[in-house]
TIVOMAR-20973 format. One line per field, with one value per atom (N, C-alpha, C, O): residue in one letter; atom name; x, z negated, y. Coordinates in Angstrom, 2 decimals. Layout:
REM TIVOMAR-20973
type <- [A,...] .
atom <- [CA,...] .
east <- [X,...] .
up <- [Z,...] .
north <- [Y,...] .
***
This chain:
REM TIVOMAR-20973
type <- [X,X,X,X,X,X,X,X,X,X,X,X,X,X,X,X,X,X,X,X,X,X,X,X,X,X,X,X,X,X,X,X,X,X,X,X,X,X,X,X,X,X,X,X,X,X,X,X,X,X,X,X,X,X,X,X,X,X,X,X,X,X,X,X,X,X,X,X,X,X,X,X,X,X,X,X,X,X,X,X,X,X,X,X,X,X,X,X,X,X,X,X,X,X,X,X,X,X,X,X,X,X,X,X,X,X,X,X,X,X,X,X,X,X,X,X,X,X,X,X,X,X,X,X,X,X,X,X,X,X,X,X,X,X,X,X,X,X,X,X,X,X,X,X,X,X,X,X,X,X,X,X,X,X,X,X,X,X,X,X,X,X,X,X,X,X,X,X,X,X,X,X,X,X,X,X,X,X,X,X,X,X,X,X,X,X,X,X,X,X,X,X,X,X,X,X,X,X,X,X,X,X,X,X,X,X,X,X,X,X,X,X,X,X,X,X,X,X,X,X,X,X,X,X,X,X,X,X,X,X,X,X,X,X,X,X,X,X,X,X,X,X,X,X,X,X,X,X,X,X,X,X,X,X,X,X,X,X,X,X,X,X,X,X,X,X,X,X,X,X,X,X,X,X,X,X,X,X,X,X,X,X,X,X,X,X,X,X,X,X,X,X,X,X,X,X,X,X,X,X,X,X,X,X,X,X,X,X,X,X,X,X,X,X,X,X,X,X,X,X,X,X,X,X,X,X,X,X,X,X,X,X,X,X,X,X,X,X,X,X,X,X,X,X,X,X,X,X,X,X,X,X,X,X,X,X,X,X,X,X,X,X,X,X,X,X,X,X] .
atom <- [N,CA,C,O,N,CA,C,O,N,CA,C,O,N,CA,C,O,N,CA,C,O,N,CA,C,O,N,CA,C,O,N,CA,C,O,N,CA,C,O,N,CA,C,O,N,CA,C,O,N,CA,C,O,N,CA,C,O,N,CA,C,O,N,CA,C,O,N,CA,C,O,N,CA,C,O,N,CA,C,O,N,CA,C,O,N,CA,C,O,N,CA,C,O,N,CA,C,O,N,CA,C,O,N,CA,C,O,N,CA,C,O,N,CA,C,O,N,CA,C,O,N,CA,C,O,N,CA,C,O,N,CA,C,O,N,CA,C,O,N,CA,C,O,N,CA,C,O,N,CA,C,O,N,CA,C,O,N,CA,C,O,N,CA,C,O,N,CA,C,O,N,CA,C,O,N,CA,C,O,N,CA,C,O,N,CA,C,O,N,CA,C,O,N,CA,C,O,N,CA,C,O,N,CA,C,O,N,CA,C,O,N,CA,C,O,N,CA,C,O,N,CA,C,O,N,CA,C,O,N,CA,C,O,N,CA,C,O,N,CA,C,O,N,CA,C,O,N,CA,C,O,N,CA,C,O,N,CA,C,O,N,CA,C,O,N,CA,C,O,N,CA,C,O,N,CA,C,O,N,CA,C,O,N,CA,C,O,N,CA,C,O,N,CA,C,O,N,CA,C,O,N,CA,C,O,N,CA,C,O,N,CA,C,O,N,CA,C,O,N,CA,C,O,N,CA,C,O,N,CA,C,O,N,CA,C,O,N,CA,C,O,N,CA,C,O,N,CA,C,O,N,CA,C,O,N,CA,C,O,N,CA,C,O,N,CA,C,O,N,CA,C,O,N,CA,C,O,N,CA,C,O,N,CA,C,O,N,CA,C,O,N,CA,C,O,N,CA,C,O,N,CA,C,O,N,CA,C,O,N,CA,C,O] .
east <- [108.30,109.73,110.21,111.19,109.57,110.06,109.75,110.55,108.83,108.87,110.05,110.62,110.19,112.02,113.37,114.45,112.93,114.10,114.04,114.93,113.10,112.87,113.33,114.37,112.71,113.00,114.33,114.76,115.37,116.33,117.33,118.16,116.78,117.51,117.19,118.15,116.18,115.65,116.69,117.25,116.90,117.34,118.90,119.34,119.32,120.89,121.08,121.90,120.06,120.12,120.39,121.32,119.27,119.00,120.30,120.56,120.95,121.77,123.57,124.60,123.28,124.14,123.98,124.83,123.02,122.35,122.95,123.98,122.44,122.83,124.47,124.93,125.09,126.30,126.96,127.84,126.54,126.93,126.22,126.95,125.12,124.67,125.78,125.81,126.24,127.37,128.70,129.66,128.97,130.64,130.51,131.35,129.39,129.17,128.64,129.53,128.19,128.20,129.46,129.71,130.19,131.72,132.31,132.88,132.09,132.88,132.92,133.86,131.60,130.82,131.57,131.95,131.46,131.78,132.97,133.46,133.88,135.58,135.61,136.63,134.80,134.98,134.97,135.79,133.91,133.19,134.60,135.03,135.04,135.92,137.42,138.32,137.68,138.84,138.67,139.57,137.34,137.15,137.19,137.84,136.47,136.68,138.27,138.94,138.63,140.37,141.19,142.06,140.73,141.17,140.76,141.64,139.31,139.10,139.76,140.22,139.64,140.74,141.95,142.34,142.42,144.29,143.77,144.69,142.86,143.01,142.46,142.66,142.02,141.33,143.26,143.88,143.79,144.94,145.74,146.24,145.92,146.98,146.39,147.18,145.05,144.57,144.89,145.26,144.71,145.25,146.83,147.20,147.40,148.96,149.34,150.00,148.75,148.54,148.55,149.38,147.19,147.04,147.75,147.92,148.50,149.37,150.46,151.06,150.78,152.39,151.81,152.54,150.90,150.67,150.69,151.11,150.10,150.05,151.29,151.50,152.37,153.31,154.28,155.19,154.20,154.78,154.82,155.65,153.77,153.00,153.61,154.03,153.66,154.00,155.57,156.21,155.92,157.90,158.37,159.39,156.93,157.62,157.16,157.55,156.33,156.13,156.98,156.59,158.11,158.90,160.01,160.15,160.65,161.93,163.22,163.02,164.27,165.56,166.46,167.66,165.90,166.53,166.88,165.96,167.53,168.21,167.18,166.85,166.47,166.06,164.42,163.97,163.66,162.26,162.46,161.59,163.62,162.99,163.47,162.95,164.74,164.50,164.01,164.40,163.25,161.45,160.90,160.92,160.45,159.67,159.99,159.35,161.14,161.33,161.37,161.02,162.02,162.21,160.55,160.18,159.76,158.09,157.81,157.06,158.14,157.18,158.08,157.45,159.71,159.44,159.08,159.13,158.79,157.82,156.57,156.13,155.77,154.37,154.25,153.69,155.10,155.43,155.47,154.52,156.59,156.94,155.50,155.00,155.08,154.10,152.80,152.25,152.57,151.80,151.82,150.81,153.14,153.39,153.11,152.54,153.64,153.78,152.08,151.47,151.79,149.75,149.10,148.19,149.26,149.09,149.62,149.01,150.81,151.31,150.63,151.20,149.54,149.33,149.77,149.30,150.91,151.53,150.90,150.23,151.12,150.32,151.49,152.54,150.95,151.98,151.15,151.55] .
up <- [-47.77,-47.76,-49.12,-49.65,-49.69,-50.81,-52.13,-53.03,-52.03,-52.68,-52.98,-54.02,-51.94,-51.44,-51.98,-52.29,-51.97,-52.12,-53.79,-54.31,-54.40,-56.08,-56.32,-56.99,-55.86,-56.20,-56.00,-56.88,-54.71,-55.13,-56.44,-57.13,-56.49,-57.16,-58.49,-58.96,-58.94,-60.26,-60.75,-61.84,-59.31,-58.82,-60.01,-61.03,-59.15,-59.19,-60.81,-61.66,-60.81,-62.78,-63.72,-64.48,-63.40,-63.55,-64.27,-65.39,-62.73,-62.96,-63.72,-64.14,-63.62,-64.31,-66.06,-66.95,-66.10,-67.89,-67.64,-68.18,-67.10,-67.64,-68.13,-69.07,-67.02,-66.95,-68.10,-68.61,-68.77,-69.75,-70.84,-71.67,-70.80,-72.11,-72.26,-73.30,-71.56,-71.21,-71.44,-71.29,-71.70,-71.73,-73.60,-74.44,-73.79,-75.77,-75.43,-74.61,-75.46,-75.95,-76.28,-77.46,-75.47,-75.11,-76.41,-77.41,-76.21,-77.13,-78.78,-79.45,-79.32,-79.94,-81.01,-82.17,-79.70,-80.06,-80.15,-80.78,-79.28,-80.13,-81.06,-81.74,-81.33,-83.02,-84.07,-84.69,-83.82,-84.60,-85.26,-86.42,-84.17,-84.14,-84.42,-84.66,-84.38,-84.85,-86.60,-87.42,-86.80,-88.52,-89.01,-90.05,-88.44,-88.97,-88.78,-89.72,-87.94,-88.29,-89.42,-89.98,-89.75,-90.54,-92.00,-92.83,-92.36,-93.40,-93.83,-94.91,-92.73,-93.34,-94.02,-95.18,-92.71,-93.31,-94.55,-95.38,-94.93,-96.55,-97.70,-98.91,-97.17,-98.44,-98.28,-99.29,-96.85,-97.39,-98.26,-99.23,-98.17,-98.90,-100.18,-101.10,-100.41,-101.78,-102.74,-103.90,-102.11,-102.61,-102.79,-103.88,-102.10,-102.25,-103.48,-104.34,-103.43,-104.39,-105.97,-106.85,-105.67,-106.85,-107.62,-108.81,-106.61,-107.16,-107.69,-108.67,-107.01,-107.47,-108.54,-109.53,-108.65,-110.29,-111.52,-112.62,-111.05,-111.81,-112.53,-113.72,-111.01,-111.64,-112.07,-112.73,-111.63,-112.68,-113.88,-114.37,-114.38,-115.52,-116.26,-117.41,-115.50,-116.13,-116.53,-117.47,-115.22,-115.54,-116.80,-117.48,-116.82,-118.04,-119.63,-120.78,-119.10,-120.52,-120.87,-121.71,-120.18,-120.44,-121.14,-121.96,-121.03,-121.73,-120.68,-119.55,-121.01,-119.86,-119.88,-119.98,-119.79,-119.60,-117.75,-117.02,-117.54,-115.78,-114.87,-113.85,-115.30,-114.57,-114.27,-113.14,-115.29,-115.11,-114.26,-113.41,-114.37,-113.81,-111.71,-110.75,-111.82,-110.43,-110.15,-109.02,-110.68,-110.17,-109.46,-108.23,-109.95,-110.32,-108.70,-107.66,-108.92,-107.51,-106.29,-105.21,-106.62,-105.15,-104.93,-103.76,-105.70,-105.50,-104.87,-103.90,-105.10,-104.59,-103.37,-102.64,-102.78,-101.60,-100.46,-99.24,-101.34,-100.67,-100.16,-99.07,-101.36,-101.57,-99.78,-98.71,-100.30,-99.69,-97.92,-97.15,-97.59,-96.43,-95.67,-94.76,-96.57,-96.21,-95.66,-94.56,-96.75,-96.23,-95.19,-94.71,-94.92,-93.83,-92.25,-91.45,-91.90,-91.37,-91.13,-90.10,-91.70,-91.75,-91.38,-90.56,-91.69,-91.19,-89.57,-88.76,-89.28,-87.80,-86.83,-85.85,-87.37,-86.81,-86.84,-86.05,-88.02,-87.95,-88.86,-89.85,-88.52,-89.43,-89.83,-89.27,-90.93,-91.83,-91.94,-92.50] .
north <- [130.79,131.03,131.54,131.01,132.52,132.70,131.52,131.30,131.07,129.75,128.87,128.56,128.63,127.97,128.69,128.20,129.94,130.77,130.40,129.73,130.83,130.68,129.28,129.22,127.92,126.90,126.45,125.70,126.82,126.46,127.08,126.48,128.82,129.58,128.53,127.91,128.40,126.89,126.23,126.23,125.45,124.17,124.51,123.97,125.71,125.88,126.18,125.80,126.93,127.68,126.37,126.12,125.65,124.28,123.25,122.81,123.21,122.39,123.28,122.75,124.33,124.73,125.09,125.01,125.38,124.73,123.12,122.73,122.61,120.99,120.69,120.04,121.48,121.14,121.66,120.98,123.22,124.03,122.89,122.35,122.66,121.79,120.18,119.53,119.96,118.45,119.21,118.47,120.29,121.00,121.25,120.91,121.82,121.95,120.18,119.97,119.40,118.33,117.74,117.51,117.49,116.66,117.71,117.26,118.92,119.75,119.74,120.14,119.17,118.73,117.49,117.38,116.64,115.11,114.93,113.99,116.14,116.06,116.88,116.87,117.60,118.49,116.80,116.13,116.77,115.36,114.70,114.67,114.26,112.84,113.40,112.60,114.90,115.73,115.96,116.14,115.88,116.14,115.04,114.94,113.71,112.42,112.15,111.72,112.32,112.32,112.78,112.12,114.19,114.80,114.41,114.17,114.33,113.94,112.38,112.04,111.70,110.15,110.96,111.03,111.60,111.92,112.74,112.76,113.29,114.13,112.59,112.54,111.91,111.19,110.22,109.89,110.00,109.18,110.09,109.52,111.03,111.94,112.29,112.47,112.42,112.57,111.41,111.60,110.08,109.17,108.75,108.29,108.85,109.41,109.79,109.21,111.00,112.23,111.12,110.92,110.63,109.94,109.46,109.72,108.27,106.94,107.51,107.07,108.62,109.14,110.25,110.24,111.06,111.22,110.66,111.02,109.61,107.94,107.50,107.30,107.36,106.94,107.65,107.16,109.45,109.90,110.40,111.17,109.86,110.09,108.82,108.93,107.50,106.32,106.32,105.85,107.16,107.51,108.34,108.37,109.13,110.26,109.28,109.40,108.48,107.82,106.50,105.68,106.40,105.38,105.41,106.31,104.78,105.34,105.20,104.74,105.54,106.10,105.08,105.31,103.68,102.87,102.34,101.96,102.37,102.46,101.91,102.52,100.37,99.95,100.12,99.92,100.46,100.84,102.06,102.25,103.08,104.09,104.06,104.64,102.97,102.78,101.46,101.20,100.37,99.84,100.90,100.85,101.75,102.90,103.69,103.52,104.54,104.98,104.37,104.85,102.81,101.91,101.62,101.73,101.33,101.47,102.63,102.50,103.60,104.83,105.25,106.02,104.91,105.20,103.65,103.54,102.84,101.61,101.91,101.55,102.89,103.21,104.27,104.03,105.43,106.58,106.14,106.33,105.61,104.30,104.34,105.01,103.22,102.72,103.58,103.62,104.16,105.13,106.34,106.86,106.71,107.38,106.92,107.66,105.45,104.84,104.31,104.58,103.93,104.05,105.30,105.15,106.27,107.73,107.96,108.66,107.25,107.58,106.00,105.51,105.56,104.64,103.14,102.32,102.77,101.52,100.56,100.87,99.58,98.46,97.51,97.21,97.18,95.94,94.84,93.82] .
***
């Protein structure tokens, strides 16, 4: 009888480790897939970052003639657009 008594007490320990080891797993695998999220959205915005350093680096080296400098802006809220819209999931 006490045999029985121990083995189910096992049984129960048992399966409640399993269940605690499956609650940090799952917990685990959405950390995972919450940082791979995150690190995309920093490498898109690092790149962001980039293009519009780029081009305002290319704006300040131009000269103040009307139309290079709105090319220039109608591009970057094209760039900008776009990339937001890719970030919220949209495709072109």
């Amino acid at each position: 009888m006490k045999l029985n008594d121990e083995f189910r007490r096992l049984k129960v320990e048992n399966s409640k480790l399993i269940f605690q080891n499956a609650c940090t797993e799952i917990s685990l695998a959405k950390s995972k897939a919450d940082n791979f999220a995150k690190l995309e959205k920093v490498k898109s915005l690092q790149s962001v970052i980039n293009l519009l350093a780029s081009r305002y680096s290319d704006k300040n080296n131009q000269s103040d003639d009307g139309h290079s400098l709105l090319q220039v802006n109608a591009s970057d809220s094209y760039v900008k657009s776009s990339l937001i819209g890719a970030l919220h999931g949209e495709k072109k």
